[in-house]
DOTORDO-325880 format. One record per residue: x negated, z, y negated of N, C-alpha, C, O, CB in turn. Coordinates in steps of 0.05 Angstrom, whole numbers. Glycine has a CB too. Layout:
// residues N
<node <X, Z, Y>, <X, Z, Y>, <X, Z, Y>, <X, Z, Y>, <X, Z, Y>> ...
//
This chain:
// residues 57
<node <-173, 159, -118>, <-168, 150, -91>, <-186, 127, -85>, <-191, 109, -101>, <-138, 142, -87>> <node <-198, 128, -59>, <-210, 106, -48>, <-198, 82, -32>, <-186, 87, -11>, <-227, 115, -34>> <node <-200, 56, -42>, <-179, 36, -35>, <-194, 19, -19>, <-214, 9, -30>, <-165, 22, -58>> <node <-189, 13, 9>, <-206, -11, 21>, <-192, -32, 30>, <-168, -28, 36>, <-221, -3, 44>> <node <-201, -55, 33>, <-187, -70, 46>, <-188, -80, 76>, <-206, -96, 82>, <-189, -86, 34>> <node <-173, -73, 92>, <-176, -81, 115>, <-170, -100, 130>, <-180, -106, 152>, <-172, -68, 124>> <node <-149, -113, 116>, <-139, -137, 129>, <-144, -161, 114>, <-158, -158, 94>, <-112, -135, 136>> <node <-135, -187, 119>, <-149, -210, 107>, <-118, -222, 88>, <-97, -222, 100>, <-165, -235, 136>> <node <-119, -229, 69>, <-92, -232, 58>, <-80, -266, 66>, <-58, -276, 59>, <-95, -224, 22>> <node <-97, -276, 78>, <-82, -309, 82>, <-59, -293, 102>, <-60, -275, 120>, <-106, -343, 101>> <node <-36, -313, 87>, <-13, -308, 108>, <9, -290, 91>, <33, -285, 97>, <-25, -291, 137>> <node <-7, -282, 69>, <18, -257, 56>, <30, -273, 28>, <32, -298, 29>, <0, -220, 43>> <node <34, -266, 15>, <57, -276, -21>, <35, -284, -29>, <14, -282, -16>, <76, -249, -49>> <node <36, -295, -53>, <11, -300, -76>, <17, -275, -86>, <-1, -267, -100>, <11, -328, -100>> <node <35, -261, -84>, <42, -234, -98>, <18, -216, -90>, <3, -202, -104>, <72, -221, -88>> <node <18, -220, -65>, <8, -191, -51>, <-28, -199, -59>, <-44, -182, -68>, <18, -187, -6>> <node <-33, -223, -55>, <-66, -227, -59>, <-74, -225, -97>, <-92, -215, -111>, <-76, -266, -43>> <node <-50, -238, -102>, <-49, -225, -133>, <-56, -189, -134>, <-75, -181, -146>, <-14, -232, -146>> <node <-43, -177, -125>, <-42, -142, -124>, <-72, -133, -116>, <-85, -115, -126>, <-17, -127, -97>> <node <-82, -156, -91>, <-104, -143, -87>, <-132, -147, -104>, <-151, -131, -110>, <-107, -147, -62>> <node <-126, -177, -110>, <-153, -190, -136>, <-143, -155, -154>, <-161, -138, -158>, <-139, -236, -164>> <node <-120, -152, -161>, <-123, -129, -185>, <-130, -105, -178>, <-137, -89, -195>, <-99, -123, -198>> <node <-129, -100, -156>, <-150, -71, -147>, <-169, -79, -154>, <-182, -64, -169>, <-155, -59, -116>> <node <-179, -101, -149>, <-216, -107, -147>, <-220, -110, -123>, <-244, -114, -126>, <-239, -84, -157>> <node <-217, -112, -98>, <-219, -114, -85>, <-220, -149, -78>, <-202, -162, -86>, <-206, -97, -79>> <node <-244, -162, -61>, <-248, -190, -56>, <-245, -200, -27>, <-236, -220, -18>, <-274, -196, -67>> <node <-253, -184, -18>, <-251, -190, 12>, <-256, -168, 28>, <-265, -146, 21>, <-270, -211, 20>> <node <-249, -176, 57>, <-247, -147, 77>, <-270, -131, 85>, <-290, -140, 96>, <-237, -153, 103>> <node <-264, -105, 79>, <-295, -77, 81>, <-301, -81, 50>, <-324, -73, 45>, <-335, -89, 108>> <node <-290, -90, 30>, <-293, -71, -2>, <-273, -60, -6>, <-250, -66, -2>, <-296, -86, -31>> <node <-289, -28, -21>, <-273, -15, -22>, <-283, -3, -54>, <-307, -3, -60>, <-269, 0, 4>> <node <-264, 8, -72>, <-258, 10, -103>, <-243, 51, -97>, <-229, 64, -81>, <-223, -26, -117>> <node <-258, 56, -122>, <-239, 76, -120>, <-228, 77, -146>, <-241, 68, -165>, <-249, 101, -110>> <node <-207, 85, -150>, <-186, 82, -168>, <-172, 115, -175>, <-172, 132, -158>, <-164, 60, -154>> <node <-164, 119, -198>, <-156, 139, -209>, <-131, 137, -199>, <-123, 115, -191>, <-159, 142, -235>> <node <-117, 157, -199>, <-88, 170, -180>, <-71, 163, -205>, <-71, 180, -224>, <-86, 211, -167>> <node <-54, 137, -207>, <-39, 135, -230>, <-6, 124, -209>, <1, 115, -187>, <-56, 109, -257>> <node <5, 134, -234>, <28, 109, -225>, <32, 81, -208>, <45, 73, -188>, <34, 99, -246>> <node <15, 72, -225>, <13, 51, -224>, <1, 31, -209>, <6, 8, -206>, <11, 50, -237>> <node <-19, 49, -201>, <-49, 45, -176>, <-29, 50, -153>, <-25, 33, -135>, <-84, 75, -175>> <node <-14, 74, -154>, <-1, 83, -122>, <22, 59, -120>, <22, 50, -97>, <17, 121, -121>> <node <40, 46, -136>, <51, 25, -133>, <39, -2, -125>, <52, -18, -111>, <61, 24, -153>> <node <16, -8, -133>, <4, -29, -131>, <-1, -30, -91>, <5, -46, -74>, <-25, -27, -155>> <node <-15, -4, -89>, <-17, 12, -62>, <7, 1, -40>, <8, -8, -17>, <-13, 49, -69>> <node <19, 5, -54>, <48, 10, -39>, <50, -20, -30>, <51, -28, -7>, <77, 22, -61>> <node <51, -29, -44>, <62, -71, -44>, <39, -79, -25>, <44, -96, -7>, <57, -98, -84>> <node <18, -70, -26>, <-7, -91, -3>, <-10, -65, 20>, <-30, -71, 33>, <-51, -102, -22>> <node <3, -38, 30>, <-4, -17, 44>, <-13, -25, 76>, <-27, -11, 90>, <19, 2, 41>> <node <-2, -50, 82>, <-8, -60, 109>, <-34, -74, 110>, <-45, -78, 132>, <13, -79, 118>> <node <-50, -83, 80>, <-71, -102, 80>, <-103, -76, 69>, <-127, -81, 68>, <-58, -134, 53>> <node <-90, -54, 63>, <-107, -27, 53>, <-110, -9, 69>, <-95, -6, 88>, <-97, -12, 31>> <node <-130, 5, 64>, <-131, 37, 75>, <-140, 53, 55>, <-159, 46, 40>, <-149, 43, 101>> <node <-125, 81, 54>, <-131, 85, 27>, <-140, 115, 29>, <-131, 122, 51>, <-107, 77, 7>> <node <-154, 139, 16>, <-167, 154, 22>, <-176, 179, -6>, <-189, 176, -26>, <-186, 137, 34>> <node <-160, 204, 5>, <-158, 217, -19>, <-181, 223, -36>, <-168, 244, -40>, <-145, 238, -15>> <node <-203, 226, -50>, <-223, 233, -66>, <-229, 246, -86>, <-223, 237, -108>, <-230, 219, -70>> <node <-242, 269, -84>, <-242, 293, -103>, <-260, 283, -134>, <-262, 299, -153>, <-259, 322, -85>> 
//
């Protein structure tokens, strides 16, 4: 899956900017693609308002 970031994280948890440093993701318009795990789609899930995310063969 392709993970971007679209929104800017000041303003959210230390949780949520924590979740996104662990995508890899640094700042807004990088985007990571990531293997379809558990664990990636959870991570997904917790920042989904600050991502856009994009299925990839």
């Amino acid at each position: 899956m392709r993970v971007t970031q679209t929104r800017s994280t000041i303003g959210g948890t230390q949780g949520q900017r924590n979740t996104v440093r662990s995508l890899g993701l640094k700042r807004i318009g990088d985007t990571v693609v990531k293997e379809d795990r558990p664990e990636i789609r959870g991570m997904v899930i917790t920042v989904a308002h600050l991502v856009h995310v994009e299925e990839v063969d």
